[in-house]
N, C-alpha and C positions, 0 to 999 in steps of 0.2 A: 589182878582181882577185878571183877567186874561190879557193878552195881548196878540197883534196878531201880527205874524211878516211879513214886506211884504213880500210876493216872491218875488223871486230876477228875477231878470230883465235879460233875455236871447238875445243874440246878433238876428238877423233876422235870416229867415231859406235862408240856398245857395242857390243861384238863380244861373243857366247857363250864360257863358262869353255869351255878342251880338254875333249874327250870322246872317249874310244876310239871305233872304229868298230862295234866293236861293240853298244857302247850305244846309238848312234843307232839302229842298225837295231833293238836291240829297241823302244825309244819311239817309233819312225815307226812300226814293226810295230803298237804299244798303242792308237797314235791312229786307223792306218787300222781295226783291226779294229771299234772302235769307233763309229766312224762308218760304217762297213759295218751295225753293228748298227741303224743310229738312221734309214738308208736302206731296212733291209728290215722292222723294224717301219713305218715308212711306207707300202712298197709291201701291206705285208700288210693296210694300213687302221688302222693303230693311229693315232688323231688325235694324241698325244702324239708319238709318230714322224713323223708331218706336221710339228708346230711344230720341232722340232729337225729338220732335214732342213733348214731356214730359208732357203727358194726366197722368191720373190717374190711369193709369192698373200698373200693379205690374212691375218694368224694365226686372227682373231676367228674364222671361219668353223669353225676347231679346234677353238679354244677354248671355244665354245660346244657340239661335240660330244661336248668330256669333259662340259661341263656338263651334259649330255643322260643320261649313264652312271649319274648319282648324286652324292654330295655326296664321296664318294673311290673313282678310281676305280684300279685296278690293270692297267699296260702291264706285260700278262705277256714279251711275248720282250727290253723292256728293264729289266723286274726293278724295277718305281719304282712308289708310287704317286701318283696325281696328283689333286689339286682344282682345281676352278673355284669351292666356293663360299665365300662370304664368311667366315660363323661358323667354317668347319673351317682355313682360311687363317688366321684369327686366332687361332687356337688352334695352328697348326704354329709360328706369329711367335711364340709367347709361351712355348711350354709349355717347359719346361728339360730334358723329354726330347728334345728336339729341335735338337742343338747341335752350330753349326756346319756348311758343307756340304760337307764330306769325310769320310771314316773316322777314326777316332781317331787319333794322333798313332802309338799302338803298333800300328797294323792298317795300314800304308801299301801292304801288300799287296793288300786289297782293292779302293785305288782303283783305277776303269775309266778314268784319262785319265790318262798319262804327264808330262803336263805340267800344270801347276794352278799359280795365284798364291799364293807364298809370303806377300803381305802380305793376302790375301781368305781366309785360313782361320782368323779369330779362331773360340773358342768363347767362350760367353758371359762367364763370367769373364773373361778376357781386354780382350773389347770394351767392358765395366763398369771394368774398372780405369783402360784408356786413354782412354775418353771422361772422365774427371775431367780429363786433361790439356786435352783441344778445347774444351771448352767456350766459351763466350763469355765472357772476364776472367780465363779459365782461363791456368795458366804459358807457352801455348804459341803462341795463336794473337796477332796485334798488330793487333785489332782488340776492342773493349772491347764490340761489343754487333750484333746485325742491321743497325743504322744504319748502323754504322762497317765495314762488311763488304760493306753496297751503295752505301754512298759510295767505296771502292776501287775497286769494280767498276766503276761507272760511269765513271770517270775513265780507267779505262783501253780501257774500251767506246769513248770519244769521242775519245780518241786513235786506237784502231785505227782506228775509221770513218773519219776525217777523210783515210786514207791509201790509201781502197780507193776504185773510181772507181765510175759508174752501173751497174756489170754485176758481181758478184762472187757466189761460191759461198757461200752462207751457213755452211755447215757447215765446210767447210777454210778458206777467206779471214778468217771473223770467229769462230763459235762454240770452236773448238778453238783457234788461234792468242789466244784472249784466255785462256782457262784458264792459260797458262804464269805473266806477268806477277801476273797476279790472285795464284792462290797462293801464287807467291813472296814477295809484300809479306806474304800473309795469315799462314804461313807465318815469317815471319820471317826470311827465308834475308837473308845478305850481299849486297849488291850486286853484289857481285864475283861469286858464283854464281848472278846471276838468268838469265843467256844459254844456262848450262850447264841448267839446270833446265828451261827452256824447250826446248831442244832436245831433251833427255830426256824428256819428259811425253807429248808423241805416240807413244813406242813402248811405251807401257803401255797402250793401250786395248783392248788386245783379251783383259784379263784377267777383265773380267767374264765375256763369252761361254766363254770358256775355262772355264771352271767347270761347263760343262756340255757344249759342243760342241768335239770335239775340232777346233782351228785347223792349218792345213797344219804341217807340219813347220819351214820358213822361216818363217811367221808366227811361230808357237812359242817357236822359238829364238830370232828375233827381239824378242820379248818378254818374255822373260827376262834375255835380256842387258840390255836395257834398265830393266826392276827392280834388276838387280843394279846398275847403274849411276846407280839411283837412291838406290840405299840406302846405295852406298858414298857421294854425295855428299853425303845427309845427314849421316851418319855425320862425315865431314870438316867440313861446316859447324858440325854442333853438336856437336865432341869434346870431352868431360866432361859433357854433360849428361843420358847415361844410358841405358840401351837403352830405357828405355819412351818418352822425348822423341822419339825416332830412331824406331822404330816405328810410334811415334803419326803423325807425320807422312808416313812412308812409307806408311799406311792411308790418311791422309786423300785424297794425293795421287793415290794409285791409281784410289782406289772414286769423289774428287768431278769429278774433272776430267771424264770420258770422259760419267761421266750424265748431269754440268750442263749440258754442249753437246747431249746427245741432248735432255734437256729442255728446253733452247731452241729446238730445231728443230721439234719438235713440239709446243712451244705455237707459234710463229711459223705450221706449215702449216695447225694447227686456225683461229685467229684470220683468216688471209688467206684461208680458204673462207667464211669467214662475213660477207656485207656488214656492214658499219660497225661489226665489232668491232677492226679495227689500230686504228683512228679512239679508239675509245675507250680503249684502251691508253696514249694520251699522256695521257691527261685527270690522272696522278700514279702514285705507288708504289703506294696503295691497287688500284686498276684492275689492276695489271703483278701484283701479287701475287697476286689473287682469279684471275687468269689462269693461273700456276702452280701453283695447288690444283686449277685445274678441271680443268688436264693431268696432274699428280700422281694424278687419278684414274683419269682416261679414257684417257690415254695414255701411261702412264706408262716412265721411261726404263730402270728394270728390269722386266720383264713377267713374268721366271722367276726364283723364290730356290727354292733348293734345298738339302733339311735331312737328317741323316744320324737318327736317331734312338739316341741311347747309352744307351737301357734300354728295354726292351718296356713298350708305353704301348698302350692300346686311343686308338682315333681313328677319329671315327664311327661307333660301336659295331665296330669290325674291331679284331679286337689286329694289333697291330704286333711283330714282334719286333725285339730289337736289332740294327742294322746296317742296317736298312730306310730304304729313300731314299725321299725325297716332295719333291716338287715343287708348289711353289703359283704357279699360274695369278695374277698379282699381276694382271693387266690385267681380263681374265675376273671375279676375286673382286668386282676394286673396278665392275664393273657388274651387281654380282649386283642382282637386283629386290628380292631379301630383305634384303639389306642394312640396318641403319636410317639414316633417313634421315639423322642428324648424324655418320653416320661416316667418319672423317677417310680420309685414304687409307693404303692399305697400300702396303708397300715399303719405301721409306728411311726412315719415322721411328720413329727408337728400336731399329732393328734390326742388330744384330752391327756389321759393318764399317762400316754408315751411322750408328751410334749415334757415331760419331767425327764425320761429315762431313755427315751429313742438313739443317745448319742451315744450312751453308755453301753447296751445291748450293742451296735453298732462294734466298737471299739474292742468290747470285750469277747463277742466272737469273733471280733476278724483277728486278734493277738491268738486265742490260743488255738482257731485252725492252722496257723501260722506254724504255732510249738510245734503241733502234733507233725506235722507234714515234716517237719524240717528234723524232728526225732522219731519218727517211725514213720521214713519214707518209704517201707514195703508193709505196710497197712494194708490188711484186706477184713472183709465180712466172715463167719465162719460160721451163719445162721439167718436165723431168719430172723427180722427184728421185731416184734410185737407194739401192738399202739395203746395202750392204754383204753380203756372201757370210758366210756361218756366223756368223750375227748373231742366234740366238734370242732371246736374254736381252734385248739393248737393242735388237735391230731397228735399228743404228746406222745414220746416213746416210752413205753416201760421197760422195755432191753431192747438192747445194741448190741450184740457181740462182737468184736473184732480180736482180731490176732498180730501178731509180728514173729517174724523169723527171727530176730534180733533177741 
């Protein structure tokens, strides 16, 4: 005799706090004008308005046309300046006039997107005091070191696999359905709240992109609600342990989930163009790892970070003044030619929101490129993959097809 166990019973999907109607129409109003604006610096020829405009042509082709303008270059009708190159990128990442990418906490007038992730707007201070918590051995995460982070990972990588059949979407079937589980061990969440967390985690990803391209109105809201339902669940998991615990995890969970899966997908499509490198992807972690830096550089799952400046700071001999936005080309930079040659990649490490989550994202794609390679080492594509609409920053995928003969 068999028996059937019920599903369990999942809390309701986040619904957005009330809002007059009013207010909607002014923040639909904020979003379209503003994407109106990032559409007609495109058609006017401005390459930065090509990359945000975020159609399906390949970015690099942009991207190397700001590279073409100088070392910074200024989108006059979107008011930003912008680099491709390496040196001046590393110097937007570090410099501490350059904090944070929104307006200052007391200027929220000036921001151009009505909508923006409340847990992606650390300024540096901030993301220095909450990375003491993530750390590896740190009070927060339950995994004692990178080892113990991809040994989680994998474990839940070879469960999910075990349950998808020869034909499945890389990116919705495995890359983003493993993020839930993963972080919530990582995390530390109760048991009892691993389903809830999981369910929740998919309607945050469109927070990065949001930070720069304004997302429809339903996405929007839709992603808000979902933050906020995220945060009130941490909040109830870890009650007494303090608003920086609660936040801390609310950052990690936002900024690592959404990149980790974009960084799997595009190390996975780099590796399966190129004969006999899947192949060597099973050969250990070492391999899976050197695989994740080489995409960390080349293809990296944030391509745009964008920095407010809160004091006039000259950059590249240009003064800048206060309030000025710059945008660094992270994909662009890390192929500069000038580069040197042992420079690590830029983007998530050490930087604001990733300085929480950079090691994680790290750990937990290179474990389950690892899985996949090493249980479906005759992987291939069996389509074309699509990128997702208003996807500048991470150029997300919305499907991946892939197959196995196994």
């Amino acid at each position: 005799m068999t028996s059937t166990l019920p599903a369990p019973t999942l809390p309701p999907a986040p619904q957005p706090s009330p809002e007059s109607g009013r207010d909607i129409a002014r923040r639909a109003r904020g979003s379209q004008l503003t994407r109106a604006a990032q559409w007609f610096a495109g058609i006017a020829g401005d390459p930065y308005g090509l990359l945000l405009r975020a159609g399906t042509d390949d970015p690099a082709a942009f991207e190397e046309r700001v590279r073409a303008l100088g070392p910074l270059h200024h989108s006059e009708l979107l008011d930003t300046w912008v680099t491709a190159d390496h040196a001046v990128a590393r110097e937007v990442l570090e410099h501490p006039a350059f904090d944070g990418p929104g307006p200052a906490a007391g200027d929220p007038g000036d921001d151009p997107l009505p909508y923006r992730s409340t847990a992606l707007t650390l300024d540096r201070a901030g993301a220095a005091r909450l990375a003491a918590l993530t750390a590896f051995g740190g009070p927060l995460l339950h995994v004692p070191d990178g080892t113990g982070a991809e040994e989680q990972a994998a474990a839940h990588a070879r469960t999910l696999l075990a349950g998808l059949g020869r034909r499945f979407d890389l990116a919705e079937d495995f890359a983003r359905p493993l993020m839930g589980p993963v972080l919530a061990g990582q995390l530390g969440l109760p048991a009892s709240a691993h389903a809830e967390f999981a369910r929740i985690l998919p309607g945050c990803r469109h927070a990065l992109d949001g930070l720069l391209c304004p997302q429809t109105h339903a996405t929007a809201r839709a992603a808000e609600a979902a933050e906020e339902a995220m945060a009130a669940l941490l909040a109830r998991a870890f009650d007494g342990a303090g608003a920086d615990a609660v936040r801390a995890r609310l950052v990690v969970a936002v900024s690592a989930a959404e990149a980790t899966a974009v960084l799997l997908v595009n190390a996975v499509r780099a590796l399966l163009a190129e004969p006999g490198a899947w192949q060597r992807v099973a050969a250990g972690p070492a391999a899976a790892r050197a695989a994740v830096e080489h995409t960390l550089r080349v293809a990296p799952p944030v391509r745009l970070e964008t920095r407010v400046a809160r004091t006039g700071v000259t950059l590249a001999g240009t003064p800048l003044r206060a309030g000025a936005r710059v945008t660094v080309l992270v994909a662009a930079a890390g192929r500069d030619p000038r580069a040197p040659e042992d420079a690590g990649p830029l983007g998530l490490p050490g930087d604001l929101h990733f300085a929480l989550s950079a090691h994680l994202v790290r750990a937990n794609a290179g474990a389950a490129l690892r899985v996949l390679a090493e249980t479906l080492p005759d992987l291939r594509t069996v389509g074309e993959p699509v990128i997702r609409p208003r996807s500048p920053v991470l150029r997300a995928p919305a499907r991946f097809p892939v197959a196995t003969a196994a």
